[in-house]
N, C-alpha and C positions, 0 to 999 in steps of 0.2 A: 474833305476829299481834295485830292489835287486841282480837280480842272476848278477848284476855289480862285486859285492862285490865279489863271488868266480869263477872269469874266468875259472880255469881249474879243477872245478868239475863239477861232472854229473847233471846239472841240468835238472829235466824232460823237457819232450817236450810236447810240448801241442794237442792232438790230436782233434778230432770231432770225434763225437759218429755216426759213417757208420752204413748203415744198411746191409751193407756186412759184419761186425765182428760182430751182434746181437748175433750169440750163443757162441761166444769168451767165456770164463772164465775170470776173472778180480780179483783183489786182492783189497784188503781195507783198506785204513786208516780212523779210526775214530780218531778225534783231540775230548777232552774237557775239560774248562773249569772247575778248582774244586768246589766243592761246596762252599756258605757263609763260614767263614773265622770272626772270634772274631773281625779282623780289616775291617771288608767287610760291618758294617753295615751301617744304614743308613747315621751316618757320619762318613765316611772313613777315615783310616789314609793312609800314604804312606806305606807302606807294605815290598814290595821289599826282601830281604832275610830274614828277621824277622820272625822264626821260629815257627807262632801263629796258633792253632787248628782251626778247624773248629767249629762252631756252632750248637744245634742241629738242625737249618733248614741246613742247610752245610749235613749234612748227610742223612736227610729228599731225598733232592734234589740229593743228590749222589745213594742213593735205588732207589728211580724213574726214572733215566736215565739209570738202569740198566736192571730196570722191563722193560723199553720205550725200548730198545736195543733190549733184548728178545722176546717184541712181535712181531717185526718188521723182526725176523727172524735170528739177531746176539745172538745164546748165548755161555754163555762162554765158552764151546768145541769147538769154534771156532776160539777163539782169540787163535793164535800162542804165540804173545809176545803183552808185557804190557811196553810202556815206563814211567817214571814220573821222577821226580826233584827228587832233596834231600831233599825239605823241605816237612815235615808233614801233610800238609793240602791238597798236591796235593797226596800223598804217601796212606794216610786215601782214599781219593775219588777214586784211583784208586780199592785199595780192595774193599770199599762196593757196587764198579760198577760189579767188576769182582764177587762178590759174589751173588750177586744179577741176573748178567746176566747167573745164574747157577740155580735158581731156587733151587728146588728142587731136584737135582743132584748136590751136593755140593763137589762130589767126581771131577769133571769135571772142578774147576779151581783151581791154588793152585799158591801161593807167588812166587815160584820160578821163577816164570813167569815172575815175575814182574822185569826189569832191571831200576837201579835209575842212573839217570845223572846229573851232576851238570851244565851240558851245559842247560838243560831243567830249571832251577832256575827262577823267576821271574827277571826284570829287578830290579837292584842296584839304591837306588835314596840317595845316597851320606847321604851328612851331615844331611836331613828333613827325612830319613827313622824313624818311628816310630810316627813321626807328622800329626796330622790332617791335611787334605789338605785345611779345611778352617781356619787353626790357624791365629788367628788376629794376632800377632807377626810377624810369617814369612810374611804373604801379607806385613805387615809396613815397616818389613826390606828392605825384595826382591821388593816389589813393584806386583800387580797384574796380572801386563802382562808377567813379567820376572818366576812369577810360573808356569803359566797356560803355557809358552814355554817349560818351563820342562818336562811337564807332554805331550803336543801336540806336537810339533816341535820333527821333526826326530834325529839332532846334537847335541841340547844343555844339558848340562849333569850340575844337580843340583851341589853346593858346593863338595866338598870330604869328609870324616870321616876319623876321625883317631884313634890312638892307645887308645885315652883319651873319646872316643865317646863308650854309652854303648851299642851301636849297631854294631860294630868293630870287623870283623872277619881276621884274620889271614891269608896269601896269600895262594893260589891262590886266593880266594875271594876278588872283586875287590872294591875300595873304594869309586867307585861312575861310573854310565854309562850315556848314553844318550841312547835313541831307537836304534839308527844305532851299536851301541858299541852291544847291547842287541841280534841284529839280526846275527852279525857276530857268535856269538856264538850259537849262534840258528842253524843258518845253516850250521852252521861245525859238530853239532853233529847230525843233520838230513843227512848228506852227510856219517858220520864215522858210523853211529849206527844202524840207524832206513832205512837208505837205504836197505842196507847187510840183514837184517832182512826181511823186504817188498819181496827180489828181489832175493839173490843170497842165503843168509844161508840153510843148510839142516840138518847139523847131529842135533837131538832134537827138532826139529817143527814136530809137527805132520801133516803141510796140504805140498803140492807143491806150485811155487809161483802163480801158476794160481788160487789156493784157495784160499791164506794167508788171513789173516787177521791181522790187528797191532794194538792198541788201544795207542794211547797217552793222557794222563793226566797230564798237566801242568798249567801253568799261565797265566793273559790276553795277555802281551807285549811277551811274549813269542810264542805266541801261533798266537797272530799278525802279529809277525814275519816269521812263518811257511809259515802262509796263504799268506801272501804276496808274498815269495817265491813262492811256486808253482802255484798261481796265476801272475804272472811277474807283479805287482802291482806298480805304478811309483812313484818314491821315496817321491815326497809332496802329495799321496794319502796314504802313508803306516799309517800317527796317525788317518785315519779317520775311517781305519777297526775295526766294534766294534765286540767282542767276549762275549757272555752269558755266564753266568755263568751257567751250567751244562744242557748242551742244545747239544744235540751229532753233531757234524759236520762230514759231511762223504768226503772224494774220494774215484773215481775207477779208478785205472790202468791198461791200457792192459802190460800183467808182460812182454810182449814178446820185445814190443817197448819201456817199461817204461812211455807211453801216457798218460795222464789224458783223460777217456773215456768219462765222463759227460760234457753237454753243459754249454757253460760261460751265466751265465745271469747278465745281468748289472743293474746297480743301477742309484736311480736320478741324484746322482753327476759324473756317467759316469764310475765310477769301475765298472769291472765285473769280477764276478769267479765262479770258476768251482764246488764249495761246496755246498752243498745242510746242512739246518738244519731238523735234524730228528726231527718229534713232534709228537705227540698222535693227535688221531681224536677231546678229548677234547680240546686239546690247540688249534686244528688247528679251532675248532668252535669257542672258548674263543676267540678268537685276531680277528676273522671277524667279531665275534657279537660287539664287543667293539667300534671298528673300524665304520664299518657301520652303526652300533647305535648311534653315536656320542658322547660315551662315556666317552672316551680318550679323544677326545678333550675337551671337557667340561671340564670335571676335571683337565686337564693342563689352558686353558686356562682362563676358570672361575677365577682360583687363583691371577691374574691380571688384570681381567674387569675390566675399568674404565666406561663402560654406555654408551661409543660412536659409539661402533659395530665395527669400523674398527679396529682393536687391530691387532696388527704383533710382532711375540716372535722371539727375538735369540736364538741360541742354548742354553745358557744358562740360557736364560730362561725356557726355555721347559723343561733342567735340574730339575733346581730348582721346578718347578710345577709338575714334574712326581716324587721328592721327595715327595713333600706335598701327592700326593694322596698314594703314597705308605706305609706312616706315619699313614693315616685315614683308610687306606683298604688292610691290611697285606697279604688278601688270594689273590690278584691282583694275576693272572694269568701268570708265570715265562716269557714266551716266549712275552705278551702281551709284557711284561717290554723290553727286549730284542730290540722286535719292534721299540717300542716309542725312544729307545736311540739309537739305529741304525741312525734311521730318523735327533736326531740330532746330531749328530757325524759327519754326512755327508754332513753338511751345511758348507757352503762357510763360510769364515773369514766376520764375520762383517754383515752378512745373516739376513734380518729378513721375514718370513713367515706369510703368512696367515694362517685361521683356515680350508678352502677350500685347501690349498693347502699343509698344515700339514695331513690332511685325505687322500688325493693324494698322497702323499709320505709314509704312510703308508701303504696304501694298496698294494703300487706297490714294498713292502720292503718283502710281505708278500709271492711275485713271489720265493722267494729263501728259503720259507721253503717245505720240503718234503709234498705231498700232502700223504695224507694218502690214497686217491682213488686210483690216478694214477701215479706220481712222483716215487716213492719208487717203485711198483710195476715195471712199465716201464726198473726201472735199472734192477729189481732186474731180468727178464726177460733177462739181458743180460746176467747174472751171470751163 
């Protein structure tokens, strides 16, 4: 499990949400995901510290997660502190959330706010940073299984770069990580920064810790890494955690134990965590009508009908075919997508699924987004 990694730091304790602490106060981390990313689209390159803007859906999606914050009852007068990276595209997403979660009181959140970390940085992927993940080249060299460990497996850390690589940054930036390398750093600047801030900081926040509020705006592996942590997430579960792109992820803390106050709910492949995803009552309609309509699967799995009815996809393939529909149908519904790759992220090495039980696993994926009737409200009740 992660918090292996740092024995003698403060790792939270994991509490149950009593109904003897209901009118407690609690503190809040929102974690998210930046918006699309130049290198984010539909074929992805390896990214990692390469310096690339957002898109303007990237921004699109970073306004709407801030309007989505706001109506849900975060706005920006409320966020204390702001964490992000150094690179630009999480630095961008964090302002147009914090501006946006201000509404029309514009005067209510301001940069200052915002502290950048280089601990917070996406993970490093060595020598193939700036390469398409599906370059023919590298699959020929590396071979297709030796990639796909790069990018899945916790330890193995792609080639290195060097002085002569036009993706070569100067040290401290590191010249190549694996997951595990990605997280030690994650959670050393979650334990130095973003604790202190949540739990003990006073001169210059405006709330107590019993109010705070924190908002981080980082990377996927990064942000993976978080969850894992405060999740105690066991170490060949950590590449399975999938993070949306600009889709709010909350905790609550009782500030007084440092507990995580929300219930862990678990997943088909037996993770469970304590995070809830914030969505809008439209998305939270969009991904049930899909879902239940047999939408989603159609369209993933259509893309491979061979006419014999028994059809069974690996993750990869499910991959592959929630590209194709995302390619024909651009306004697909953010969180649907999120869903759909959740589901296969979480499939066993070598897994292949049905179309009955592809819809079962969505649905039951769908247990860990904030319900707009009762979820959200329920906490917010404790608050």
């Amino acid at each position: 499990m992660i918090t292996s990694l740092f024995p003698l730091l403060r790792a939270p304790k994991v509490g149950q949400w009593q109904a003897a602490t209901c009118r407690r106060k609690a503190c809040s981390l929102i974690l998210l995901r930046h918006g699309q990313s130049t290198w984010n689209k539909p074929n992805p390159r390896f990214t990692g510290w390469t310096d690339v803007p957002l898109t303007v859906k990237g921004r699109v999606e970073a306004v709407g997660a801030g309007q989505l914050l706001r109506s849900r009852g975060f706005d920006a007068a409320r966020v204390d502190v702001a964490f992000t990276s150094k690179l630009q595209r999480a630095h961008e997403t964090c302002e147009l959330v914090l501006a946006s979660m201000a509404g029309p009181d514009q005067h209510t959140w301001s940069s200052e706010r915002i502290r950048r970390l280089q601990g917070l940085n996406e993970r490093h992927y060595g020598l193939v940073q700036g390469l398409y993940k599906n370059d023919v080249n590298l699959l020929k060299e590396y071979g297709a299984e030796t990639v796909l460990s790069w990018r899945r497996s916790l330890r193995e850390r792609p080639p290195p770069l060097d002085e002569s690589h036009k993706q070569y940054l100067p040290p401290p930036a590191p010249t190549t990580e694996s997951l595990f390398d990605c997280q030690n750093r994650v959670c050393q600047a979650y334990e130095e920064h973003i604790v202190p801030a949540l739990f003990e900081e006073s001169e210059g926040l405006q709330h107590p810790p019993n109010e705070r509020t924190v908002l981080v705006v980082a990377h996927s592996n990064t942000l993976r890494s978080l969850m894992a942590y405060l999740d105690k997430v066991d170490d060949d579960l950590v590449p399975k955690l999938h993070v949306p792109n600009s889709v709010p992820i909350l905790y609550f803390f009782d500030p007084s134990t440092r507990a995580i106050v929300s219930q862990r709910l678990s997943s088909s492949e037996g993770m469970s965590s304590h995070a809830r995803w914030l969505v809008s009552a439209q998305n939270y309609r969009e991904v049930r009508k899909v879902i239940e309509g047999h939408q989603l699967t159609r369209a993933i799995f259509n893309f491979f009908d061979d006419g014999e009815g028994d059809l069974e996809l690996t993750a990869a393939e499910i991959d592959r075919g929630l590209r194709e529909f995302i390619r024909f149908d651009e306004d697909i519904d953010c969180v649907t997508i999120a869903v759909a790759k959740k589901v296969a992220r979480e499939m066993r090495p070598n897994e292949s699924i049905s179309r009955e039980e592809y819809e079962n696993r969505a649905l039951a994926a769908t247990v860990g987004l904030s319900s707009p009737d009762d979820d959200i409200e329920g906490i917010m009740d404790y608050l």
